[in-house]
Wavefront OBJ file of the C-alpha trace (Angstrom):
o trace
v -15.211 -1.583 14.823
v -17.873 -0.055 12.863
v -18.580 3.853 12.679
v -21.624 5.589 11.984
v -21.042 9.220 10.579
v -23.306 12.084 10.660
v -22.839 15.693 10.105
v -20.413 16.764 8.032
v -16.713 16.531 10.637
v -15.672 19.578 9.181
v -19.089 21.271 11.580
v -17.691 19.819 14.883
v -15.904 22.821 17.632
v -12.611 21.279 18.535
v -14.427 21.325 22.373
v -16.646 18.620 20.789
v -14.239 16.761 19.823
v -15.098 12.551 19.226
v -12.294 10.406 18.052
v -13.028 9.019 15.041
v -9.177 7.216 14.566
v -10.895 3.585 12.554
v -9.553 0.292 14.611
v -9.500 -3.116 12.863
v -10.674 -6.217 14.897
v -7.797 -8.620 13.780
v -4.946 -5.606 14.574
v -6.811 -4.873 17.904
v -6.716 -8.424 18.910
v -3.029 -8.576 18.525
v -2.627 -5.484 19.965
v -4.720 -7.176 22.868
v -2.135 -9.985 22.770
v 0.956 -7.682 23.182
v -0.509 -5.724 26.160
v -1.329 -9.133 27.980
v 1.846 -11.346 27.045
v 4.155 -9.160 26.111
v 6.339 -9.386 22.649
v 6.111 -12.850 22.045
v 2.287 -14.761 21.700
v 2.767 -18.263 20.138
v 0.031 -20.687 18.875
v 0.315 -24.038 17.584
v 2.549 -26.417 17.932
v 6.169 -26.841 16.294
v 6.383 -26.467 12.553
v 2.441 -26.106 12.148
v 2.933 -23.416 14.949
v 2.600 -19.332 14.700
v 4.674 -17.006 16.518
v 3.837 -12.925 16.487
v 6.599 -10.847 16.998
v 4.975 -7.721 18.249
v 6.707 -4.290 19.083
v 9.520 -2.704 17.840
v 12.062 -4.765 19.567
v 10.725 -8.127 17.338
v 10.803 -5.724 14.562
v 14.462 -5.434 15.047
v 15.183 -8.705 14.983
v 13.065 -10.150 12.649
v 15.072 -7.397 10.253
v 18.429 -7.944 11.407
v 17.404 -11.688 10.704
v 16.031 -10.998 7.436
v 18.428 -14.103 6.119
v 16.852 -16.582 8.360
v 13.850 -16.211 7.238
v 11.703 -17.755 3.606
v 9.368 -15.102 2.159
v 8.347 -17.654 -0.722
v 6.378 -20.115 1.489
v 4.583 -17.515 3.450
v 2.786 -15.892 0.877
v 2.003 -18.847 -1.198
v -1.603 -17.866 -1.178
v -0.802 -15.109 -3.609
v 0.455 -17.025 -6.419
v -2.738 -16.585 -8.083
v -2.170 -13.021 -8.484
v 1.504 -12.316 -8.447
v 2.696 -15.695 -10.313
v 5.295 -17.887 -8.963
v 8.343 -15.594 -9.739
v 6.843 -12.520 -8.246
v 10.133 -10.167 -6.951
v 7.869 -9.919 -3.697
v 7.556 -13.675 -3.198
v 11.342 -14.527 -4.252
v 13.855 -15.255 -1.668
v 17.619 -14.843 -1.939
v 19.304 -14.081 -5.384
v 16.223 -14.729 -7.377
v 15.151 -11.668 -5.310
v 17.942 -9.551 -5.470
v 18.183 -9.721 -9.282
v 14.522 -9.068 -9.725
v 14.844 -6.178 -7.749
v 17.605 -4.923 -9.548
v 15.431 -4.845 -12.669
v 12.723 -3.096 -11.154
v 14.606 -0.477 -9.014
v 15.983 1.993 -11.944
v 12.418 2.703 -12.639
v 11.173 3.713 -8.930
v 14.482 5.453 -8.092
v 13.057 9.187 -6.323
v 14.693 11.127 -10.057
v 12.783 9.137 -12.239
v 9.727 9.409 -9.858
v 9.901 13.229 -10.379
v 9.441 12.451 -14.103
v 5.844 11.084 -13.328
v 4.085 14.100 -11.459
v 2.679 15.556 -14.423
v 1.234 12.251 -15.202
v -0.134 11.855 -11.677
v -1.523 15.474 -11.372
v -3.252 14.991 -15.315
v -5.244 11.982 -14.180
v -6.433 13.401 -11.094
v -7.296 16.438 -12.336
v -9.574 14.249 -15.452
v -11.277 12.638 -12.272
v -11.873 15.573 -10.221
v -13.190 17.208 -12.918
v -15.948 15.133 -13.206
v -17.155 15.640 -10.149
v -20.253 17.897 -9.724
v -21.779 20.385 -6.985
v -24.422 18.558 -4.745
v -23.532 14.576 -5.878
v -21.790 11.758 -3.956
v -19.048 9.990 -4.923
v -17.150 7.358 -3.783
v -13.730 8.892 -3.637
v -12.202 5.799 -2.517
v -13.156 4.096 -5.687
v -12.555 7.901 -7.846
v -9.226 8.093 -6.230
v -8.523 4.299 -6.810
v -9.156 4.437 -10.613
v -6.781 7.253 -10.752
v -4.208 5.566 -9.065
v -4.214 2.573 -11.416
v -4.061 4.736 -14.631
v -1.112 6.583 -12.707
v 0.521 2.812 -11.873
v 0.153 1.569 -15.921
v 1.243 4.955 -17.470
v 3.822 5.907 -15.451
v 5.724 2.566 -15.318
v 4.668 0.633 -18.342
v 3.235 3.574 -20.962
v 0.400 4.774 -22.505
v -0.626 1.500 -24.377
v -1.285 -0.536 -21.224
v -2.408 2.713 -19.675
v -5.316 2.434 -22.313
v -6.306 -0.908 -20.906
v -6.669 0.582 -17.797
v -10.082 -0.887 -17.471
v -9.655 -4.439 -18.503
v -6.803 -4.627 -16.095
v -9.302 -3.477 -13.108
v -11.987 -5.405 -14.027
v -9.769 -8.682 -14.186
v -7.307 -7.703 -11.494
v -10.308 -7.387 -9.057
v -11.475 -10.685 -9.542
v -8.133 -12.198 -8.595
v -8.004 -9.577 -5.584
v -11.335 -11.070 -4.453
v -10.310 -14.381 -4.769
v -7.183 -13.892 -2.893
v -8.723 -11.466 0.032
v -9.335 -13.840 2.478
v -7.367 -16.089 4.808
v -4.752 -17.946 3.094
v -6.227 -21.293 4.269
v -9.310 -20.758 2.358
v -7.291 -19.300 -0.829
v -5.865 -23.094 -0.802
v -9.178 -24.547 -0.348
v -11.146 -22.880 -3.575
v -8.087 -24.200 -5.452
v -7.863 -27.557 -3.857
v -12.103 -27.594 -4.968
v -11.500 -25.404 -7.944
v -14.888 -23.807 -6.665
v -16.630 -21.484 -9.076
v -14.702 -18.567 -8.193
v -11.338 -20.060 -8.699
v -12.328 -20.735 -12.351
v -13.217 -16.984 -12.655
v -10.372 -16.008 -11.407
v -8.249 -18.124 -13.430
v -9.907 -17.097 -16.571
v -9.604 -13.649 -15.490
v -5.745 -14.363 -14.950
v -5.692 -15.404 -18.528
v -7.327 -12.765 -19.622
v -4.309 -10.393 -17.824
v -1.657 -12.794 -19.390
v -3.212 -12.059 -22.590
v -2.247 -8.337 -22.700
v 0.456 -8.168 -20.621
v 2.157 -10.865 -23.223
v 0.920 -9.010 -25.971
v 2.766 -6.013 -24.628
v 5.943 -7.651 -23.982
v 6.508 -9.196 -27.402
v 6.207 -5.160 -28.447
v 8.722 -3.580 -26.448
v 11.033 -6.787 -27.558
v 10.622 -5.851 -30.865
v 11.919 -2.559 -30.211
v 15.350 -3.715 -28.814
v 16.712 -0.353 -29.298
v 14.688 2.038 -27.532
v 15.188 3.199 -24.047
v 14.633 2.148 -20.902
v 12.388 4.576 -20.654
v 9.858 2.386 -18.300
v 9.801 -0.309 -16.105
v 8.403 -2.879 -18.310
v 11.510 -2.076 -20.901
v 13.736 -2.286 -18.322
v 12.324 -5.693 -17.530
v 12.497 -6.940 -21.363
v 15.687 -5.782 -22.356
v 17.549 -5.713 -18.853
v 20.498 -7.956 -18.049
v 22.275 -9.035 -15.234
v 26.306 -8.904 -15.357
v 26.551 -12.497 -16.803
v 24.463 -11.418 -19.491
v 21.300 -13.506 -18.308
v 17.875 -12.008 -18.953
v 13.723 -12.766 -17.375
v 11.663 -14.915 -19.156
v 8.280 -13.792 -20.536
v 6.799 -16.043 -17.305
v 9.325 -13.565 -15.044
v 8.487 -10.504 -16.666
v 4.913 -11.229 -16.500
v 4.846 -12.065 -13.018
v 7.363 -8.816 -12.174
v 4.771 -6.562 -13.824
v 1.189 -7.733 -12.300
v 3.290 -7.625 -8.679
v 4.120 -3.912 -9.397
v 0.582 -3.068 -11.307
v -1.094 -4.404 -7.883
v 1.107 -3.348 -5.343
v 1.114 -0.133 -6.929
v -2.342 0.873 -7.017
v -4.163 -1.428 -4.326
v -2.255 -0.233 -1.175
v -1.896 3.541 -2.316
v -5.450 3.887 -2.914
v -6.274 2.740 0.150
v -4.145 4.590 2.111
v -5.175 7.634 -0.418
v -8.857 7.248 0.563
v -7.840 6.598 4.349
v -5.991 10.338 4.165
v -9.153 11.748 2.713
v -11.394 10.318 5.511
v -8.825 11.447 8.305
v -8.509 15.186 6.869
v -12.234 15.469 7.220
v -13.230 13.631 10.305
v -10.298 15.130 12.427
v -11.803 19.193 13.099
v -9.300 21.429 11.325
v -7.120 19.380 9.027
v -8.952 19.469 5.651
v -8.756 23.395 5.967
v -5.140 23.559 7.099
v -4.091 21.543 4.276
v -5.865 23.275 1.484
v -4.720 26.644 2.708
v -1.439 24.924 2.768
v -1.425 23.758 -0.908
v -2.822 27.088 -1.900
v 0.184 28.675 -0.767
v 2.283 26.629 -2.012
v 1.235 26.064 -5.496
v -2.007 27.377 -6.031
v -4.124 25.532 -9.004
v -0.843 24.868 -10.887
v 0.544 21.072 -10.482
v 2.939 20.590 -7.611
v 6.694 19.686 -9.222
v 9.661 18.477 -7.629
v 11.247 21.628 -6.064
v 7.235 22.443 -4.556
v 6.836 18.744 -2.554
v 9.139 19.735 0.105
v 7.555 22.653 0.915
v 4.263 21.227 1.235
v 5.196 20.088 5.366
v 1.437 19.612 6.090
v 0.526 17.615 3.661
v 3.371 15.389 3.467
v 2.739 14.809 7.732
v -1.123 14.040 6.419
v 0.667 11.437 4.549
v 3.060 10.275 7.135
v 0.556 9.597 9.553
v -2.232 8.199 7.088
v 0.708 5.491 6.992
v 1.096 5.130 10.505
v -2.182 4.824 11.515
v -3.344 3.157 8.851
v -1.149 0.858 7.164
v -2.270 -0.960 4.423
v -0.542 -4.287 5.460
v -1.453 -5.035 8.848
v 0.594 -7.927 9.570
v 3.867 -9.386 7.115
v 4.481 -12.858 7.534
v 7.825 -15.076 6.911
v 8.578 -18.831 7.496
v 11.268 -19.511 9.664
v 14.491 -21.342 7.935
v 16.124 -22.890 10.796
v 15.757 -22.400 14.512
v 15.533 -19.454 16.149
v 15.141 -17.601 19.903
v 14.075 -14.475 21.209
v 12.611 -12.800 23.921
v 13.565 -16.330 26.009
v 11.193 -18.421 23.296
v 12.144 -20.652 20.926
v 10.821 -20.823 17.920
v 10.755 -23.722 15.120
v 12.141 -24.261 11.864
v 9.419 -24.055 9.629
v 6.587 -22.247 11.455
v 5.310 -18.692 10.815
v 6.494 -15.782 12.197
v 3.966 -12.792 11.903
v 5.595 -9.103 12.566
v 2.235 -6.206 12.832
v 2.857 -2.707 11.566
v -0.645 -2.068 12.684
v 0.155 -2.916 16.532
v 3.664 -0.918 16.760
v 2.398 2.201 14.966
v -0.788 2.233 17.804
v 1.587 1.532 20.949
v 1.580 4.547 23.146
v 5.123 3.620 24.815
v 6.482 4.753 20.948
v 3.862 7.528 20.008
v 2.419 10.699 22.249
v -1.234 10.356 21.582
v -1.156 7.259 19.267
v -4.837 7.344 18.270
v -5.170 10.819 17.275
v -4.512 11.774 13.440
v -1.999 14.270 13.951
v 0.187 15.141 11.188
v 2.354 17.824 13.169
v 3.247 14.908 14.825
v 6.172 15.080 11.892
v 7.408 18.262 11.332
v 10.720 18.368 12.143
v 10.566 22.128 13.606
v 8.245 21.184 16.308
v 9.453 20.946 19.656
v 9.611 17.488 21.064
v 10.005 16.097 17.580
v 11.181 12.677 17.351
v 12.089 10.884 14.346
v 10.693 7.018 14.591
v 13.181 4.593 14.205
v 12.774 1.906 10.816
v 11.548 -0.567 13.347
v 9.284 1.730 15.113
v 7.434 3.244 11.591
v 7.330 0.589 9.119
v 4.229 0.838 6.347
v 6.567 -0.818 3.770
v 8.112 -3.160 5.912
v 11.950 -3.654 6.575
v 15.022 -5.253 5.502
v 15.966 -6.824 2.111
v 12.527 -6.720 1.322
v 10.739 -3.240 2.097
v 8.896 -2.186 -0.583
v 10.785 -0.898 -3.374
v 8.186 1.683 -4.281
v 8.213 3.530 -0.681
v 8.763 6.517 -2.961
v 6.482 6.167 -5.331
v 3.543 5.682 -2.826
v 3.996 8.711 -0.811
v 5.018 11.210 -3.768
v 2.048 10.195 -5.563
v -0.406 10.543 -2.747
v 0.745 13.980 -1.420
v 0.095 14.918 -5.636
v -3.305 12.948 -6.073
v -4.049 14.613 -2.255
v -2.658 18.375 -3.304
v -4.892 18.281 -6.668
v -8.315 16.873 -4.807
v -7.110 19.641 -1.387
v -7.035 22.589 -4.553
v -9.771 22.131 -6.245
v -12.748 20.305 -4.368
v -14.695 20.959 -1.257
v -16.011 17.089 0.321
v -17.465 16.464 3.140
v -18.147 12.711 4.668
v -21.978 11.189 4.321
v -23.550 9.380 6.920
v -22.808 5.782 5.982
v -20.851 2.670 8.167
v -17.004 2.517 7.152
v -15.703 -0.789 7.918
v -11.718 -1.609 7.276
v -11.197 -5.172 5.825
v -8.787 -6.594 3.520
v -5.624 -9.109 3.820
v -4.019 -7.817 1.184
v -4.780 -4.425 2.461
v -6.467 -2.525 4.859
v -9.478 -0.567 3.080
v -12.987 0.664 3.199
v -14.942 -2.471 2.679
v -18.110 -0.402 1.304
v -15.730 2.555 -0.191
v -16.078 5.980 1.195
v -18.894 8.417 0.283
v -18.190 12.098 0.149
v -20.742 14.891 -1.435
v -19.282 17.202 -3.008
v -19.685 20.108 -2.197
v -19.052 22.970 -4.712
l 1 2 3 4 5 6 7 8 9 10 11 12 13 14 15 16 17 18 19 20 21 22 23 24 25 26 27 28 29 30 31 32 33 34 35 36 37 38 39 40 41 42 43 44 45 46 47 48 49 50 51 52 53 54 55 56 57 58 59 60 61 62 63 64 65 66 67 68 69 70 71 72 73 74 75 76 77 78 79 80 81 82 83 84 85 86 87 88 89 90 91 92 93 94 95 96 97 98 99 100 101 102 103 104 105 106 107 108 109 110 111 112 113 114 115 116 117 118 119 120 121 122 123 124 125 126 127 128 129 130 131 132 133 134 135 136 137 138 139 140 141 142 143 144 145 146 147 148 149 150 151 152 153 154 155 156 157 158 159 160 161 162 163 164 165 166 167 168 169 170 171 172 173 174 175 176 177 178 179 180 181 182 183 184 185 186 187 188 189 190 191 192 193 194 195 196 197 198 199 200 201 202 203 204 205 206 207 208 209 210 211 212 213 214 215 216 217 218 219 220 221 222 223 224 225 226 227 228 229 230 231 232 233 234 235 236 237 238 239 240 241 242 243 244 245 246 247 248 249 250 251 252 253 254 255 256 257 258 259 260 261 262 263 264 265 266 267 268 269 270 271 272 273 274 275 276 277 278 279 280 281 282 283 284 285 286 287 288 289 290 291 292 293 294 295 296 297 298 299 300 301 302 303 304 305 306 307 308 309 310 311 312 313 314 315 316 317 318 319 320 321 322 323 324 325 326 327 328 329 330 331 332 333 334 335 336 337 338 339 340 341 342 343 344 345 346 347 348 349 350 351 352 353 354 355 356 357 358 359 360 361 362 363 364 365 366 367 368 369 370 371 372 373 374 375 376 377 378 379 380 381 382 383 384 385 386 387 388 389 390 391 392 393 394 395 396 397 398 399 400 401 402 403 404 405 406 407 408 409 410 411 412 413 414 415 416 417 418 419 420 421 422 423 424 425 426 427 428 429 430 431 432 433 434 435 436 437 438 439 440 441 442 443 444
């Protein structure tokens, strides 16, 4: 669904009300599914077959099942970007002991290390901003959020490349944004695009090789990042990553961490000021709470309001929509069998929109999780999943939501937007985003 926008939201009486919650045709249709046939809606035939799990009952199981299931296979189609040993396309013990390598850096006490960082970049952006313009926040706030991803987990020299890696990353990102089928295709005809991409994948490699045979020459320093961590780490026989490993380790966590938080980030910005009321509770929140100073550690907590902004930016609009997995052997539920080797496709998009789990699903309501209000429920894992579930939920769940509530405090403190008039359309298999951006004035 498309949305036309008018007058600034902020203008609109609460009696005037119009929901303005953004749906996305290929979630809606599966939510369509699940109301007509129930948990289970299978198409195809055997091992060429799909089978959506839908609900938080499949949830369950597909979690509890996480060992039954190949994670390599189904996202073949993002080789291009990630590289063949990605931690996120790994299955097994490959996985785990990527993961270990990659964990120390995202763990919440090392996170709280980063604020400043994340606070000092969006402030540089925001600053730039001036009194009557438009901006596309989504692609401001984007920009900020890669700088946040290189410095914070790989340091300031890679941080300094922060262009080069957006201008190249993008092209991959573009390349890969489609359906999975056609991915295959353009490399099958290695059409035009494919070659761009590939050079622009070389072009990646480049630095991100260049930077690797640095930190190795520094043996002794400390583990300070995650890129060090992934040079000089070891596993307890003694067995390190290859260059090829470490590469493919650090463009997974460069594009997980800034594609999906920026769109979420720009998703929260569009919700505070199209839902009457929100934008001004949360700036009067974060001016309490820390006034123009950054936010640290001990503040976050306090900041309820904004955190629920967050919270609910995630459940209504996830950035993956649906998470797929091959099946390993077969398998039954809800009465169905289902085939070794087909694809089973689990939809955060559908459970976090079902009104049997959520009071008022398609309003933006971040009260909705304060634990103080009456009625309060806390969801279940398989009931609120943005980073999915099991072995392999995102490792940088942390990450994601302490750095939007900063990026969100520092924009809430010291800018005034409102929305222009302009379509907003949510595409993306990757992620869920505005396919033309999202244009804001500002305002003072």
């Amino acid at each position: 669904m498309t949305s036309t926008l008018g007058s600034p939201p902020r203008a609109y009486a609460d009696s005037q009300f119009v929901d303005r919650t953004m749906t996305y045709r290929p979630g809606e249709v599966l939510s369509s599914l699940y109301r007509r046939f129930g948990p289970v809606v299978q198409a195809g035939r055997g091992r060429h077959g799909y089978t959506y799990l839908l609900g938080p009952e499949a949830n369950r199981f597909v979690f509890a099942n996480s060992d039954r299931f190949r994670w390599r296979d189904a996202y073949e189609w993002l080789v291009p970007v990630d590289g063949a040993t990605s931690v996120l396309l790994s299955d097994g013990a490959e996985h785990q002991q990527r993961r270990k390598l990659v964990r120390p850096a995202l763990h919440h006490k090392q996170i709280g290390e980063y604020l400043d960082i994340m606070a000092g970049n969006a402030d540089s952006a925001i600053d730039t901003w001036r009194s009557g313009t438009v901006i596309d926040v989504y692609q401001e706030l984007r920009a900020v959020i890669r700088r946040n991803t290189l410095e914070t987990l790989f340091g300031p020299r890679l941080a300094a490349d922060e262009d080069l890696f957006g201008t190249q990353l993008q092209v991959l990102l573009d390349l890969c944004g489609g359906l999975p089928q056609v991915v295959a295709a353009k490399k099958w005809l290695a059409t035009p695009q494919w070659r761009r991409a590939m050079a622009a994948r070389a072009r990646v490699d480049e630095r991100i090789y260049a930077e690797i045979d640095q930190v190795r020459g520094d043996a002794g320093a400390a583990h300070h990042n995650v890129l060090a961590s992934l040079v000089h780490g070891r596993d307890e026989d003694g067995n390190g990553l290859s260059d090829g490993e470490i590469r493919d380790q650090a463009v997974t966590l460069i594009v997980a961490g800034y594609e999906t938080t920026s769109a979420a980030t720009a998703w929260a910005v569009y919700a505070m000021l199209s839902t009457p009321g929100v934008w001004e509770r949360a700036r009067d929140e974060v001016h309490s709470v820390v006034g123009q100073r950054w936010p640290t550690t001990d503040d976050l907590p306090h900041l309820g309001y904004v955190n629920g902004v967050v919270q609910e930016t995630l459940r209504l609009y996830p950035s993956v929509v649906v998470v797929g997995r091959r099946v390993d052997q077969d398998m039954e539920f809800g009465g169905r069998g289902i085939r070794e080797g087909s694809m089973v496709v689990v939809s955060p998009y559908v459970t976090h929109r079902l009104p049997e789990v959520w009071a008022d699903p398609l309003r933006f309501r971040p009260e909705r999780w304060d634990t103080q209000q009456p009625g309060h429920r806390k969801p279940a894992p398989y009931e609120f999943l943005p980073f999915g579930g099991g072995p392999h939920r995102c490792a940088g769940s942390t990450m994601a939501t302490t750095e939007m509530a900063v990026v969100l405090s520092r924009v809430l403190a010291q800018a005034s937007l409102s929305l222009r008039a302009q379509r907003i359309r949510p595409v993306g298999m990757i992620s869920m985003r505005p396919r033309r951006g999202l244009l804001t004035s500002v305002d003072q």
